[in-house]
C-alpha positions in Angstrom: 66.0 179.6 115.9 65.1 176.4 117.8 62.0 176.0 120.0 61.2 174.0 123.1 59.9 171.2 120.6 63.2 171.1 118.5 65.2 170.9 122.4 63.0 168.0 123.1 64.3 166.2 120.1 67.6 166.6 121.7 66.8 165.6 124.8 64.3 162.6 124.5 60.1 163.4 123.8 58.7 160.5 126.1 61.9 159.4 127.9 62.4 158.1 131.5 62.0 161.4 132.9 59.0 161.9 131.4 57.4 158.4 132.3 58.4 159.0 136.1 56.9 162.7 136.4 53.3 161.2 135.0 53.6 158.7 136.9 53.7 160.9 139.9 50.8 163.7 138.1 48.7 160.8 137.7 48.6 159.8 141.6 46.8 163.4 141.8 44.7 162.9 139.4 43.1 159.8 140.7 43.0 161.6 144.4 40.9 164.2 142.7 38.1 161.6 141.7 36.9 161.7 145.2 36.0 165.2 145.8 34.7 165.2 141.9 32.2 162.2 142.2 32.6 160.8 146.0 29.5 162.7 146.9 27.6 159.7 146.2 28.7 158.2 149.2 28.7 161.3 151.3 25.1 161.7 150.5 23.9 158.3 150.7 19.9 158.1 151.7 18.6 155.1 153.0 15.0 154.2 154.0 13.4 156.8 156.4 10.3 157.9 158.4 9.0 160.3 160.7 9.9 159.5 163.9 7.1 159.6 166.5 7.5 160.2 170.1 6.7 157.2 172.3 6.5 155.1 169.2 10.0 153.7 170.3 8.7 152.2 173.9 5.6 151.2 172.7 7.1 148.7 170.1 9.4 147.3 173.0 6.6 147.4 174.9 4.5 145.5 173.1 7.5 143.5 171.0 6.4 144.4 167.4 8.1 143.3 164.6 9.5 147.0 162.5 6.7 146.4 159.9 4.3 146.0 162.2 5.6 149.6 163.7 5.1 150.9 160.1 1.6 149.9 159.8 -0.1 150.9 163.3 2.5 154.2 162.9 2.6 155.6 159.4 0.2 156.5 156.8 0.7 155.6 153.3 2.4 157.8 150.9 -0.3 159.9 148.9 -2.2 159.4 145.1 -2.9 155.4 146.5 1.3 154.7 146.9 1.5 151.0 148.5 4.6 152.3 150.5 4.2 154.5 153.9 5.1 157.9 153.8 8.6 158.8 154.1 7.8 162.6 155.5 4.7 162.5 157.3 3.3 160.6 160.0 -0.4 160.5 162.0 -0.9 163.5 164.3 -1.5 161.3 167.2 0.1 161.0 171.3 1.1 157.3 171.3 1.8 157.9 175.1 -1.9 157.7 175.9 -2.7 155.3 178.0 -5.8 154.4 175.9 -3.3 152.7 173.2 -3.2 149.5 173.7 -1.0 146.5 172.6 -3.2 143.9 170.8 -5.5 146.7 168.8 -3.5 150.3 169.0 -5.6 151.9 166.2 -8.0 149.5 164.2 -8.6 152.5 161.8 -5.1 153.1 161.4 -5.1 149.7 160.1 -7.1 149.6 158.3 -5.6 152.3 156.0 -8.2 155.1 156.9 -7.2 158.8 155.3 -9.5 160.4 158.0 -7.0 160.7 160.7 -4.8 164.2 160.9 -1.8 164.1 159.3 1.7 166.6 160.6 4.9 166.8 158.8 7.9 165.1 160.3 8.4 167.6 163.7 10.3 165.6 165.4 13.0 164.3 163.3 13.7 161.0 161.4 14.4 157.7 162.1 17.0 156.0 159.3 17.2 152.2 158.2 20.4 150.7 158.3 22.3 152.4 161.4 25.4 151.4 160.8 26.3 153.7 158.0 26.8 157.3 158.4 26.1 159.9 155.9 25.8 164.0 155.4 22.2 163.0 154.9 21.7 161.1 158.2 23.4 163.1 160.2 21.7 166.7 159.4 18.6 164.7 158.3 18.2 166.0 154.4 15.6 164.6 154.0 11.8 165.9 152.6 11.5 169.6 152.6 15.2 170.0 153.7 16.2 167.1 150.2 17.1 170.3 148.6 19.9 171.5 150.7 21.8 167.9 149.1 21.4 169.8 145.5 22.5 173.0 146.8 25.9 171.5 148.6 27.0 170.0 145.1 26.2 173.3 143.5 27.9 175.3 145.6 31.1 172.9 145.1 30.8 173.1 141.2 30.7 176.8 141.5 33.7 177.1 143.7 35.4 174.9 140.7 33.7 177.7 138.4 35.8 179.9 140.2 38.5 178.6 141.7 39.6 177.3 137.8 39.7 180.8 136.8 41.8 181.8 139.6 44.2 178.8 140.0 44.9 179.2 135.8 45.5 182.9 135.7 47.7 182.0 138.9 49.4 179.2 137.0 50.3 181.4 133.8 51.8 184.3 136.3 53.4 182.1 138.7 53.5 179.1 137.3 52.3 175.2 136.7 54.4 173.9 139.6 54.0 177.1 142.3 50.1 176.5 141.9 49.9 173.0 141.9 51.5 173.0 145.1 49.9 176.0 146.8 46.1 174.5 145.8 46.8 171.3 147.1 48.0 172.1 150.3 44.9 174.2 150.5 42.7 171.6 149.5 44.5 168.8 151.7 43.9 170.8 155.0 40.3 171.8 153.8 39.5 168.0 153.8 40.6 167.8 157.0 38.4 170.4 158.7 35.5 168.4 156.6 35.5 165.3 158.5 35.5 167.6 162.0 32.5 170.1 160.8 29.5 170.1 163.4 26.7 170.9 161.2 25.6 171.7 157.1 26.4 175.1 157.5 29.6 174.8 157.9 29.8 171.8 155.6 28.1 173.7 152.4 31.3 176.8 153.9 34.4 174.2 153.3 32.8 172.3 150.3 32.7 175.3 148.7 36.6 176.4 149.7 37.5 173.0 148.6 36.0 173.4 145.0 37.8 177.0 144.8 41.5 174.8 144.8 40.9 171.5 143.8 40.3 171.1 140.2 42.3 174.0 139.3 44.9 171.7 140.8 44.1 168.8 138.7 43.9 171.5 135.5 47.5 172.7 136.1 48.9 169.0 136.8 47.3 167.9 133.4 48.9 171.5 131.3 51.9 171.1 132.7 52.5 167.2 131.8 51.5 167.6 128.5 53.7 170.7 128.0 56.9 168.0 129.4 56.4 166.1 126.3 57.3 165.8 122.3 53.4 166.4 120.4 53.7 163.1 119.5 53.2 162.1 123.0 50.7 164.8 124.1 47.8 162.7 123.6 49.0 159.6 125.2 49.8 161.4 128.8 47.0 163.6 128.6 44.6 160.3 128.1 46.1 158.4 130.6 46.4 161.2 133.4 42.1 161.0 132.9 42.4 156.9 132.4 44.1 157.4 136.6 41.2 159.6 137.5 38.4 156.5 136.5 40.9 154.6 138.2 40.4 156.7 141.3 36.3 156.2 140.5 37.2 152.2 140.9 39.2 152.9 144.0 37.0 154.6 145.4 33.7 152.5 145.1 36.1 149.9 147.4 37.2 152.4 150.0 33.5 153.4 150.2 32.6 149.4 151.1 34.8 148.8 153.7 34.8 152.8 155.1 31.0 153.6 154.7 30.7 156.4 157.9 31.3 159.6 156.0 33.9 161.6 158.2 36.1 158.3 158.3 36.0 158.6 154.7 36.5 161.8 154.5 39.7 161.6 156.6 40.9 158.1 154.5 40.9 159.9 151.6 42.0 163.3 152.3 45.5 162.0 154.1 47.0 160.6 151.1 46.8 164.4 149.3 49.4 165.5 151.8 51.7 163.0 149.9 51.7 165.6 146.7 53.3 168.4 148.5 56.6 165.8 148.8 56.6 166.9 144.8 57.8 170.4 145.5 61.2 168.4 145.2 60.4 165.4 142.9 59.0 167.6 139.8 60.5 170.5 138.4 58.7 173.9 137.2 57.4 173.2 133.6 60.3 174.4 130.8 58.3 175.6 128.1 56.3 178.1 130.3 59.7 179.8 132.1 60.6 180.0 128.6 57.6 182.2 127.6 58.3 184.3 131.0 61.9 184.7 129.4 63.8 182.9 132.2 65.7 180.9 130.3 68.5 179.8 132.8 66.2 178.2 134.6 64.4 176.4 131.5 67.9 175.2 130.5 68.8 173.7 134.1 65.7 171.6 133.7 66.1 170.7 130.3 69.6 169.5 131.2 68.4 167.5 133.9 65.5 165.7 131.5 68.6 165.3 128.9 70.5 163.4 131.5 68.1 161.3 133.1 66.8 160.0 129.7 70.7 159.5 128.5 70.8 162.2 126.2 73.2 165.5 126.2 72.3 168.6 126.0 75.0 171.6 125.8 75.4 174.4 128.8 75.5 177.7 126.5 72.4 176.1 123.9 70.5 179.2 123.3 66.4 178.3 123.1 64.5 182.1 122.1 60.4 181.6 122.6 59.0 184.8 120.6 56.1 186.1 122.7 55.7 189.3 121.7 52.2 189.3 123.8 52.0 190.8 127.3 53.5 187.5 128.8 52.6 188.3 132.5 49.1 189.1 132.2 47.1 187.0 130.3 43.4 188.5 130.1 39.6 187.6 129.3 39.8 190.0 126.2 42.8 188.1 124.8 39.9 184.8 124.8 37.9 186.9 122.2 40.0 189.7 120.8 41.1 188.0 117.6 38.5 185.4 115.2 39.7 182.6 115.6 40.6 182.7 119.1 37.1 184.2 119.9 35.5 180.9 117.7 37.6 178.1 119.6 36.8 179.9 123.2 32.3 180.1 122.5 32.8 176.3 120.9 34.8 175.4 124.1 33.1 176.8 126.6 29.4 175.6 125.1 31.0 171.7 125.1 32.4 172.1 128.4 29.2 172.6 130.0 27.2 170.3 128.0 30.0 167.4 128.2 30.0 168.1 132.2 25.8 168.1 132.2 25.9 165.0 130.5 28.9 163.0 132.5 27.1 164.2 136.0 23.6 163.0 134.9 24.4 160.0 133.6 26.2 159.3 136.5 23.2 160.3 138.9 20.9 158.7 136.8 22.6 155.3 137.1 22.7 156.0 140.9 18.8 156.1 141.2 18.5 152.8 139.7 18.6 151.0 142.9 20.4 147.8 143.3 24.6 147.6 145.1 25.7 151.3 144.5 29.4 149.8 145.6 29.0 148.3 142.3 26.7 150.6 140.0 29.8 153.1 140.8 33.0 150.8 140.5 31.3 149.7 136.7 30.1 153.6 136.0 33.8 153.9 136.3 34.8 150.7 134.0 32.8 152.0 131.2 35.5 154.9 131.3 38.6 153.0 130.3 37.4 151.7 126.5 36.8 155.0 125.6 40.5 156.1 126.8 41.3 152.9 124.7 39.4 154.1 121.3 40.7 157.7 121.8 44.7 156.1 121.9 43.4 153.6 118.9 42.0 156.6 116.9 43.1 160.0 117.5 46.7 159.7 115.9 45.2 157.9 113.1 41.7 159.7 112.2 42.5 163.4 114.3 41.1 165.2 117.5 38.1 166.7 115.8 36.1 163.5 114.5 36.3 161.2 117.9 35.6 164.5 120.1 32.3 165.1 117.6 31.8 160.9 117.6 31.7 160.7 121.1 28.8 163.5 121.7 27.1 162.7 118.9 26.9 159.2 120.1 26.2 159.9 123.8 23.5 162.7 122.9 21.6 159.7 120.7 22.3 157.0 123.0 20.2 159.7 125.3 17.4 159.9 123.1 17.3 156.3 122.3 17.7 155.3 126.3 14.5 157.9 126.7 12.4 156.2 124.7 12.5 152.6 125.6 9.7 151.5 127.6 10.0 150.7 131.6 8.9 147.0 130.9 12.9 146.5 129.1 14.8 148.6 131.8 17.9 146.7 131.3 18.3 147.7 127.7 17.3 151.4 128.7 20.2 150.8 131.3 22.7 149.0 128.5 22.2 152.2 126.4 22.9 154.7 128.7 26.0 153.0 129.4 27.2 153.3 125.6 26.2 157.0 126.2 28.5 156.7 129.0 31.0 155.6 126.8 30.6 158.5 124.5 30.6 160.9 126.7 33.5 160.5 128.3 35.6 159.9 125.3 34.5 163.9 124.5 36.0 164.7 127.9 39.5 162.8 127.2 39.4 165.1 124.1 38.0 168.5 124.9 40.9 168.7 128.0 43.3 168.0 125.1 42.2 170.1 122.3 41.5 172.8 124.7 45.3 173.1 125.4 46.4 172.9 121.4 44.3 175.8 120.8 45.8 178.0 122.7 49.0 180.0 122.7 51.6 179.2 126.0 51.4 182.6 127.8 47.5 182.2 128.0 47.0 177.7 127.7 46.0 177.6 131.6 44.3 180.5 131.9 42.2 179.8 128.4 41.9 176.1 129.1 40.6 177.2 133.0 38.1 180.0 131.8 37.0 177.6 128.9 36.2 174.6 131.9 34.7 176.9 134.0 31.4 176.4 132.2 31.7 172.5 132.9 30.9 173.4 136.2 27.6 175.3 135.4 26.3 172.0 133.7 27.3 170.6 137.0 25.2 173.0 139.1 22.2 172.3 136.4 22.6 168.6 136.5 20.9 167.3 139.8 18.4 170.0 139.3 17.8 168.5 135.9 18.4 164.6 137.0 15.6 165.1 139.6 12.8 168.0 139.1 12.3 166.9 135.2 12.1 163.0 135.9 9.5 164.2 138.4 7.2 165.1 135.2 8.7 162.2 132.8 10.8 159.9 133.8 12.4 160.0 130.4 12.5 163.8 130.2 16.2 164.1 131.3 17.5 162.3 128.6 15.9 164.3 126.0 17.5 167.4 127.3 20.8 165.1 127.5 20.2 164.1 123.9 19.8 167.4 122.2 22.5 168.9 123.7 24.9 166.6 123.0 23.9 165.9 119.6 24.7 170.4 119.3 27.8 170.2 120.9 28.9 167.2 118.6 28.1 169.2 115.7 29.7 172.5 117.2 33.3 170.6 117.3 33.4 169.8 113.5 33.9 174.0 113.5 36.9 173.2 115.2 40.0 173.1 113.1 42.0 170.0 112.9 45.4 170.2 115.3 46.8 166.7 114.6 50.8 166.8 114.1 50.9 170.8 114.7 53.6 171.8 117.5 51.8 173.7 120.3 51.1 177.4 119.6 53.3 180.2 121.3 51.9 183.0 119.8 48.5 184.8 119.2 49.6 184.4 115.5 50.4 180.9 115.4 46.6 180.3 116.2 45.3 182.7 113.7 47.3 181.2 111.4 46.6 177.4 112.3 44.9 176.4 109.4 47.6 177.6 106.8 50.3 176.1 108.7 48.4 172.6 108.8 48.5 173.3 105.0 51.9 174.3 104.7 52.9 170.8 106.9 50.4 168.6 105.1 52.0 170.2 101.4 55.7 169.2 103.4 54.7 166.3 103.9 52.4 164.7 101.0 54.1 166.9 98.4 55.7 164.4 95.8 59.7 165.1 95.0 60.7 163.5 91.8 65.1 162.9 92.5 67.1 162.0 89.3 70.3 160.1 90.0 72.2 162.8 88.7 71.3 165.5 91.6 73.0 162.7 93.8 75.9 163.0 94.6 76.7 160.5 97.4 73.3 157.8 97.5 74.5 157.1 101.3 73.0 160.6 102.4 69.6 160.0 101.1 67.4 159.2 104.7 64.0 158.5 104.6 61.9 160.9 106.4 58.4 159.6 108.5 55.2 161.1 108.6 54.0 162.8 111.4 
């Protein structure tokens, strides 16, 4: 009884079909890099100080230079700072008449901490007009700095639970129907962002947009790896998240020459209304209508890849998935109902969030560093591409379960290392965390990948969905820990980096191995995965002694590859 795999040897495993559908996913998957990490640029914070009224006349008044503002103006920042204080300012009426030009305040100069001191009542005045930003604009800045952490928690949990959703949706109605309902959502959610008069509404739509836009890029990346022979799995799932560093890149450049926010916004949210043009350029996946038993449909599609890669492929071929499971409704108790299922989905779930916590805080850490953050950003996106390169180099030839533990084990030491090298050799502190970087992002190249093998087709989306959601919880805890635990040690981040990474690498070598296995349709076939790895691996490796006698015509002996 032949299966979706054995069609695809029919019909072609990577052909020209195949190439010009990623080509197309992968367009969405660099679009998505925006609303993932663009909130850099959205929440960009230059210099600032209180702004005090009549300050402004009296330095045009009496032609001061801006430091010399700053010094008869501002106090310094508290515990002896050299700097002036970003969030208070002197409690004084610089519209008396008594102020003068020459000498406004000789104690002021002269640093005195007798003179009252009132928080910043009357706004805040930013350096560096020209740019506009989320944080300029509603001034989050001081005691309102926390509302910046809550708008990129509140869009992580709206990809906590709009990934649930959009993969339950995308096993009932399917890869293609979803893909295009979220993005349409999305596109026209982006729109209204770039219009919205005030954070209120802005933490609203953020949130909306997190409910549809990675459970997008989820079904995009499940449905193009489910188009191809296994073989081929792990080069289009690799390079649909090599276009989304690509879209990092990108981005740092738009960000340059577009810096005001809602111009950005708009530049980058257009181009999404390109995808819904795909409701007639990709088809519905095969191998799920096959597990919803609409097989004339599968076989028009199939017939279609057969032609455009030059193959044939007959009109009464006969393709039987065997799903015996409850195909429509795919549930949270099917994620633990059986042991090995129940294993892979707590291993999953706990790398998920602590790949996520680790990608989002190196990230943030990198952007506190000071320096161009047009370039801190485009090379924080670089670093991404050698890992996709060691993951191609590797995975066919050592498996999925060794690189995806390498590349946590490496970034949670790389973490601890990076901690504990002193401030006076920054740059090699900085070097370090970029080869965590590096490891970390090769574990999320491979959990993506692994997640799908694990799990049968009536229930890969939703299991791969409910499995991510938890990335998006260590993206809610990761400015919180970026910021409020440097704020005892500096270093103290990257310890909590560290040891979670160096758990999560040592959680995947529980993992079973999934190199050269056809994707599972059945509860069974997962419960069963490490007998039929034995069963291929005896197949395979088992040595058959021929004598010339058995025979009969030498011209029929083929050599069979490995897989």
């Amino acid at each position: 009884m032949p299966t979706f795999d054995d069609v695809l040897e029919e019909v072609g495993k990577f052909g020209l079909y195949q190439k010009l559908i990623l080509g197309l996913v992968c367009l969405s998957s660099a679009a998505f890099s925006y609303l993932y990490v663009g909130f850099v640029f959205l929440a960009v914070t230059p210099d600032h100080w209180c702004r005090s009224p009549g300050v402004t006349e009296l330095r045009n008044k009496c032609n001061w230079s801006l430091e010399q503002e700053k010094n008869y103006t501002l106090p310094l920042g508290r515990s002896g700072s050299s700097s002036h204080s970003q969030c208070e300012r002197y409690d004084i009426d610089w519209n008396s008449s008594s102020v003068s030009c020459e000498n406004p305040l000789l104690f002021v100069q002269n640093g005195s901490w007798d003179l009252p001191r009132t928080a910043c009542q009357d706004g805040w005045v930013f350096e560096n007009g020209l740019s506009s930003s989320i944080v300029t604009e509603f001034e989050l800045v001081c005691s309102e700095a926390w509302k910046l952490d809550l708008s990129q928690a509140c869009l992580n949990l709206g990809f906590t639970l709009g990934t649930i959703i959009m993969g339950f949706a995308a096993d009932t109605f399917g890869r293609k129907s979803s893909f295009l309902f979220a993005t349409f959502v999305n596109s026209v959610l982006g729109l209204v962002v770039s219009f919205l008069p005030n954070y209120t509404w802005f933490l609203t739509f953020r949130t909306l947009q997190g409910l549809f836009s990675k459970g997008s890029w989820l079904c995009a990346y499940v449905f193009i790896t489910e188009l191809v022979g296994l073989e081929y799995r792990k080069t289009v799932g690799i390079l649909y998240q090599v276009w989304f560093s690509t879209g990092m890149m990108l981005l740092s450049a738009v960000a340059y020459f577009v810096p005001d926010w809602r111009n950005l916004q708009l530049v980058t949210t257009i181009p999404s209304f390109f995808f819904l043009t795909y409701y007639w350029l990709i088809p519905e996946s095969p191998r799920w209508m096959l597990s919803q038993k609409k097989n004339a449909e599968a076989i028009n599609v199939i017939q279609k890849i057969a032609k455009t890669n030059g193959n044939n492929f007959p009109k009464d071929f006969e393709i039987v998935e065997e799903c015996s499971e409850d195909l429509n409704h795919p549930s949270f108790v099917d994620l633990v109902r059986t042991p090995q299922i129940r294993k892979h989905t707590l291993i999953l779930m706990f790398n998920w969030f602590a790949i996520t916590l680790i990608y989002q805080g190196l990230v943030m850490r990198l952007g506190t560093l000071g320096g161009n953050i047009y370039l801190d950003f485009f090379i924080s996106g670089a670093v991404e591409i050698p890992a996709a390169i060691i993951i191609l180099l590797t995975i066919e030839r050592i498996g999925r379960r060794l690189p995806f533990a390498a590349g946590c084990l490496l970034s949670g030491a790389s973490c601890l290392i990076a901690a504990l090298i002193p401030d006076s050799i920054s740059w090699l502190s900085t070097a370090v965390a970029f080869v965590g970087k590096l490891g970390i992002t090769m574990s999320i190249e491979m959990v993506v990948f692994v997640n799908a093998e694990l799990y049968p087709t009536f229930m890969r989306n939703f299991g791969v969905s409910v499995c991510s959601s938890l990335c998006d919880i260590g993206g809610v805890a990761a400015p919180f820990i970026v910021y409020r635990l440097a704020g005892t040690w500096v270093g103290l981040p990257l310890v909590v980096f560290g040891v979670i990474g160096l758990i999560a690498g040592s959680l995947v070598l529980l993992l079973p191995e999934t190199k050269g296995l056809t994707l599972p349709d059945t509860i069974e076939d997962v419960e069963n995965i490490t007998r039929t790895k034995e069963k291929i691996l005896k197949t395979h490796y088992q040595p058959v002694v021929l004598h010339s006698t058995d025979i009969k015509d030498p011209t029929s002996v083929k050599m069979v590859s490995e897989t």
